[in-house]
C-alpha positions as CSV (number, residue, x, y, z in Angstrom):
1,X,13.2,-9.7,14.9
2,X,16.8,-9.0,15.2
3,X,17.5,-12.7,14.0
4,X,16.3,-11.6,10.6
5,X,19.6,-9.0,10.1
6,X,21.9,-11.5,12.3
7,X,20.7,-14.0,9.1
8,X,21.5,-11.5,6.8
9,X,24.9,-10.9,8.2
10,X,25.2,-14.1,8.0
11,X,24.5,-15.3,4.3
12,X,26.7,-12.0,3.7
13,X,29.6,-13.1,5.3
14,X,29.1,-16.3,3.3
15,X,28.6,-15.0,-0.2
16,X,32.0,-13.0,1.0
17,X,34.0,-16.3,1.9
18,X,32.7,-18.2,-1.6
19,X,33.2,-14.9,-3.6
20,X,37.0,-15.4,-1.8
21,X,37.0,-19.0,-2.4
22,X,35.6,-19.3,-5.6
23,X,35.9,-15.8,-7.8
24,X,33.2,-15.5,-10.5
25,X,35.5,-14.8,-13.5
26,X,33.3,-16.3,-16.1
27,X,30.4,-18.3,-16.8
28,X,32.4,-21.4,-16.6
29,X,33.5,-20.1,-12.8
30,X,32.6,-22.6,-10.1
31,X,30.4,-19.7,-8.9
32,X,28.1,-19.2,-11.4
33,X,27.6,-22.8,-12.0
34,X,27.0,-24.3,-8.7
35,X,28.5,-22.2,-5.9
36,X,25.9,-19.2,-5.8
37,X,23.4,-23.0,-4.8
38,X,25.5,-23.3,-1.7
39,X,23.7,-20.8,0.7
40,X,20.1,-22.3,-0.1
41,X,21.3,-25.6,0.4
42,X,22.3,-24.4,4.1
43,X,19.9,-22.5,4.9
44,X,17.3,-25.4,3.5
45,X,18.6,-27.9,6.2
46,X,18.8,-25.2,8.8
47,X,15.1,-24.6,7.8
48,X,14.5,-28.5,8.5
49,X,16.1,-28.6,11.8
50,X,14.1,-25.7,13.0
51,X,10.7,-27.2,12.5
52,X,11.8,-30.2,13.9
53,X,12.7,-28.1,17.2
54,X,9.9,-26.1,17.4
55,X,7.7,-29.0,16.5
56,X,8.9,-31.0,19.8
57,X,9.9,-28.0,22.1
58,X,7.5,-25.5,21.4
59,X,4.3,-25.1,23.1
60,X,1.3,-23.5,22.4
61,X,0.2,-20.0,24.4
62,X,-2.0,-20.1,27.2
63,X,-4.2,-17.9,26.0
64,X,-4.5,-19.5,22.7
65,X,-5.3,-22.8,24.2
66,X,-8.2,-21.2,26.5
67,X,-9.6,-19.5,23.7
68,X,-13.1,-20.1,22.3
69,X,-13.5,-20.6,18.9
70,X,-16.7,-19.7,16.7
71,X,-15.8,-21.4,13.8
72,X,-13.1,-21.6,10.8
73,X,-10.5,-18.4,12.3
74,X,-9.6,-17.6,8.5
75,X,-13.4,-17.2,7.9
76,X,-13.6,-15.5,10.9
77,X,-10.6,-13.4,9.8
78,X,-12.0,-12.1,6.3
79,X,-15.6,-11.9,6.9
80,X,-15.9,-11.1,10.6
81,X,-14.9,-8.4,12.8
82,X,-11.8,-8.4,12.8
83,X,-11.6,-8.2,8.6
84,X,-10.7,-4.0,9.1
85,X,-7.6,-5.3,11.2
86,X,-6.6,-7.5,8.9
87,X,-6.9,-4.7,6.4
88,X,-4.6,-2.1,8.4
89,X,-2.3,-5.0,9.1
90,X,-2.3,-6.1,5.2
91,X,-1.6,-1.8,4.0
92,X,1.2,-1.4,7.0
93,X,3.2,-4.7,5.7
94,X,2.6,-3.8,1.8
95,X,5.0,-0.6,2.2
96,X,7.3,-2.9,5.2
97,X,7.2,-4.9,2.1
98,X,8.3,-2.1,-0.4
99,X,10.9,-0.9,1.8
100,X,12.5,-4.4,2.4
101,X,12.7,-4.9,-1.5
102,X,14.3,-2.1,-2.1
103,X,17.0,-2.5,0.5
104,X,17.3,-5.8,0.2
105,X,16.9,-6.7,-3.1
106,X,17.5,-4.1,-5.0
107,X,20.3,-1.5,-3.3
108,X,23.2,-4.6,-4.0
109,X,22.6,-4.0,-7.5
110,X,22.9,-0.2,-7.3
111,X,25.7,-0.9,-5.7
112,X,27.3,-3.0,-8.0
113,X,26.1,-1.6,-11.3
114,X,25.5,2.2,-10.3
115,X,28.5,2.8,-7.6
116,X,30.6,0.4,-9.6
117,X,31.4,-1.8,-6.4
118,X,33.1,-4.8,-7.2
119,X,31.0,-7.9,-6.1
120,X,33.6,-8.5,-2.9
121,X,32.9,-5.2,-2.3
122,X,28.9,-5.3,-2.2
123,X,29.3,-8.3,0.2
124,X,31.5,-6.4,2.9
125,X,28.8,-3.2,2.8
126,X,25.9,-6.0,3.1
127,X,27.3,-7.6,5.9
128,X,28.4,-4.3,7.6
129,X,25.2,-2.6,7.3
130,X,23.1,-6.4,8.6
131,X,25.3,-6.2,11.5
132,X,24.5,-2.5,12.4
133,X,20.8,-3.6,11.6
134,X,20.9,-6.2,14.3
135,X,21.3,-3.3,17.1
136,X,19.1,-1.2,15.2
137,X,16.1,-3.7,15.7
138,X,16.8,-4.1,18.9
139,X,17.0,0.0,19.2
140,X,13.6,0.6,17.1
141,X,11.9,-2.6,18.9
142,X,12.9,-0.8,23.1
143,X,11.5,2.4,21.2
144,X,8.0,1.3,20.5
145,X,7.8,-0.1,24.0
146,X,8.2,3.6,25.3
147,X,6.5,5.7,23.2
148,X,4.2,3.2,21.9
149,X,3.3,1.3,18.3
150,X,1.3,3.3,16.6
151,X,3.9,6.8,17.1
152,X,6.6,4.3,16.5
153,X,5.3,3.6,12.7
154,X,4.2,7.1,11.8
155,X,7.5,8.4,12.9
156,X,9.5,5.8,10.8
157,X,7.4,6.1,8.1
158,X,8.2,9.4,7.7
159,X,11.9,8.8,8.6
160,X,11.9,6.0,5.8
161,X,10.4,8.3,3.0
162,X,12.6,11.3,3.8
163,X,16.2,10.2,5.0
164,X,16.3,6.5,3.2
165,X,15.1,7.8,-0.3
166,X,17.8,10.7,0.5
167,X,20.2,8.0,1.1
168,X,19.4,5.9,-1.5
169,X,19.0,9.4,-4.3
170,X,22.6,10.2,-3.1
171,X,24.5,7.0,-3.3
172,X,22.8,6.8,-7.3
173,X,25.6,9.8,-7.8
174,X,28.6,8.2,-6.5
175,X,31.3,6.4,-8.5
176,X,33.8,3.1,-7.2
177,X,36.4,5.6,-6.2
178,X,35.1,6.0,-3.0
179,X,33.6,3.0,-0.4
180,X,33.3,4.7,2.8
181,X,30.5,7.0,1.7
182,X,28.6,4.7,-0.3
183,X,29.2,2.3,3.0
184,X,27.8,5.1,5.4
185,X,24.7,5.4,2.7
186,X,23.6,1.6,2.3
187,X,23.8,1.5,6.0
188,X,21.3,4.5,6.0
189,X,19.3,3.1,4.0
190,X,18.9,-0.4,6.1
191,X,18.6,1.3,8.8
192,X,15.6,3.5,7.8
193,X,13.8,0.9,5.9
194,X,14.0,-2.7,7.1
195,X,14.5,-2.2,11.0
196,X,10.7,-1.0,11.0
197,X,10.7,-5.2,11.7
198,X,12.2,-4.6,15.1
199,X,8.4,-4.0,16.5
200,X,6.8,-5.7,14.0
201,X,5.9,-9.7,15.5
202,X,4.7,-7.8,18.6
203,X,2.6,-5.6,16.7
204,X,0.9,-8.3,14.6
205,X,0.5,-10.3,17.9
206,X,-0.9,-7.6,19.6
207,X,-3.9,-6.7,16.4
208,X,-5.4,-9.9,16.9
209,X,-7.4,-12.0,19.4
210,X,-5.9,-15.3,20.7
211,X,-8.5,-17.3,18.7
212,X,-7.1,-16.2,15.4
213,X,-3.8,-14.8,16.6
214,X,-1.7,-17.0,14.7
215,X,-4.3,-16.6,10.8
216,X,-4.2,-13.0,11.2
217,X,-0.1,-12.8,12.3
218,X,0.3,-15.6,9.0
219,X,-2.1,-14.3,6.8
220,X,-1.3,-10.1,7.3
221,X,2.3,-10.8,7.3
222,X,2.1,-13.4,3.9
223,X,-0.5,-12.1,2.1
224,X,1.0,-8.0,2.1
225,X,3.9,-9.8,0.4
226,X,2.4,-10.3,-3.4
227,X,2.0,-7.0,-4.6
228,X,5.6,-5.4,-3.8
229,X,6.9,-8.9,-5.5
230,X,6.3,-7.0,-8.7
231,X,9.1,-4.1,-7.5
232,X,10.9,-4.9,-10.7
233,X,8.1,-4.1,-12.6
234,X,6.8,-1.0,-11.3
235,X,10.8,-0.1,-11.0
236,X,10.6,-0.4,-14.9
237,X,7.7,1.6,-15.0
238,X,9.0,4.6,-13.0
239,X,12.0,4.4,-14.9
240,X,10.3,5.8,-17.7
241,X,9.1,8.7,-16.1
242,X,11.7,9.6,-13.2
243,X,14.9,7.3,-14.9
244,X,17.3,4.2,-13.7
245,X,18.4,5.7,-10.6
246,X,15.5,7.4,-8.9
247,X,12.9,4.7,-9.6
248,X,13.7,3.0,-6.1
249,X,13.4,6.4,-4.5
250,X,10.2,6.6,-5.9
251,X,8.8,3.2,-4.2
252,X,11.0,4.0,-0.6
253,X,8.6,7.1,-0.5
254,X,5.6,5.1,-1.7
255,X,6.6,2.4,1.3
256,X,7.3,4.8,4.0
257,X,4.1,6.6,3.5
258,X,1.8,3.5,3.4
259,X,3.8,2.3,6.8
260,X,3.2,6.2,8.3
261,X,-0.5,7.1,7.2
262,X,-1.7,3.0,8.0
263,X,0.3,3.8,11.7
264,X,-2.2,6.3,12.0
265,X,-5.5,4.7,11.0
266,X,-4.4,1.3,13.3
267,X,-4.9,1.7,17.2
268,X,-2.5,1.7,20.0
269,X,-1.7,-1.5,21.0
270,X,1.3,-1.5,23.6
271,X,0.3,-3.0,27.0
272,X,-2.8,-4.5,25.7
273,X,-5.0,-7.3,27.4
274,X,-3.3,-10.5,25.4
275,X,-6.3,-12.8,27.2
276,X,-9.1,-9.9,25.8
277,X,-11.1,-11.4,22.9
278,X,-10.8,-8.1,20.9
279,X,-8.2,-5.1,20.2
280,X,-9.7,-2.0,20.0
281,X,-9.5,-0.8,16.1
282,X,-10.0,2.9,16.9
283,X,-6.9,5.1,16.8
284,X,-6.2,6.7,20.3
């Protein structure tokens, strides 16, 4: 999953050049009118090539091939056996989920409107910190080979909720002065949150049978995403209670718990049969 930060870097180092290009002085700026469009537009026909590959060079697995059906695999999914893996899956990826929005999504704005970063500024940290996430996937991804998935995700959990809302409560106090300590922070902050995803399409491949490999991969990884969509909401919320600032903090905790105490509950799945019909759901 390290392609997801090297993407990141990448749409970075492009808001960076347009931002260059293009500065958004204004409403009327070529920026804010049309230039912010460029990057979808991009990505959109990079999106169509990459079907089209896949479509004509990919092949299905072995395994999945060989595999005996019973039926519709979604049914199979949500009202068979396999509906309390789907469940751990769906809990693990709602606080993945949590933790992606708030590094993602919402630490530019703190950035900008918190640290006082000037937009230029915001892109450099972003594309810094993606490109130290690309070795930290690859880092966290060799680690849960060795000391196995299930350790893996408690021990980042708790990582997530103690040193990335740290990170994140710390950079809230910082002004525009300074942009090597708010650098060193947001990079903390990727780090501990979103590399989780180094493990993660190995894990998900590894909770399910080859029958419905592919439903329960689509539908645990999709379907966890709906209820941290409403970040901005429960961010308002929080706000109320805990202010502005430490209303992220707040949900980093929230996320890195869910990922630590689900890790827990799910079984281990390294070097598991990929040809046996069923992962075990016990926790060993």
């Amino acid at each position: 999953m390290a392609y997801a930060s090297s993407a990141a870097a990448s749409i970075a180092g492009l808001s960076l050049l347009l931002l260059s290009v293009m500065p958004p002085t204004g409403l009327d700026s070529a920026y804010v009118q049309w230039g912010w469009r460029i990057p979808f537009f991009i990505g959109g026909l990079l999106g169509i090539v990459l079907f089209f590959y896949y479509r004509r060079n990919v092949e299905e697995a072995p395994a999945f091939e060989a595999a005996q059906t019973t039926g519709s695999p979604l049914r199979e999914l949500l009202g068979g056996r396999h509906r309390r893996a789907l469940a751990q899956v769906f809990i693990l990826m709602t606080g993945a989920w949590l933790l992606t929005n708030i590094a993602a999504a919402v630490l530019p704005a703190t950035l900008k409107a918190d640290v006082g970063l000037p937009d230029r500024t915001v892109s450099i940290v972003l594309l810094i910190s993606s490109v130290v996430c690309v070795g930290s996937f690859v880092g966290c991804a060799v680690l849960s080979q060795r000391i196995g998935r299930r350790r893996f995700y408690i021990a980042f959990g708790i990582v997530a909720a103690i040193f990335a809302s740290t990170c994140y409560a710390l950079l809230t106090t910082l002004n525009a002065d300074d942009h090597v300590l708010p650098t060193l922070l947001a990079v903390g902050v990727q780090i501990s949150t979103i590399s989780l995803y180094g493990p993660i399409a190995a894990y998900l491949t590894e909770r399910f049978p080859a029958a419905i490999r592919a439903t329960g991969y689509g539908v645990g990884y999709s379907l966890a995403l709906v209820i941290p969509a409403f970040y901005a909401f429960y961010i308002s919320g929080l706000a109320t209670i805990v202010g502005n600032a430490l209303a992220p903090v707040v949900l980093i905790v929230l996320g890195g718990a869910l990922v630590a105490v689900d890790g827990a509950l799910g079984p281990e799945t390294r070097d598991v049969d990929m040809t046996a019909h069923q992962v075990p759901d016990t926790a060993s």
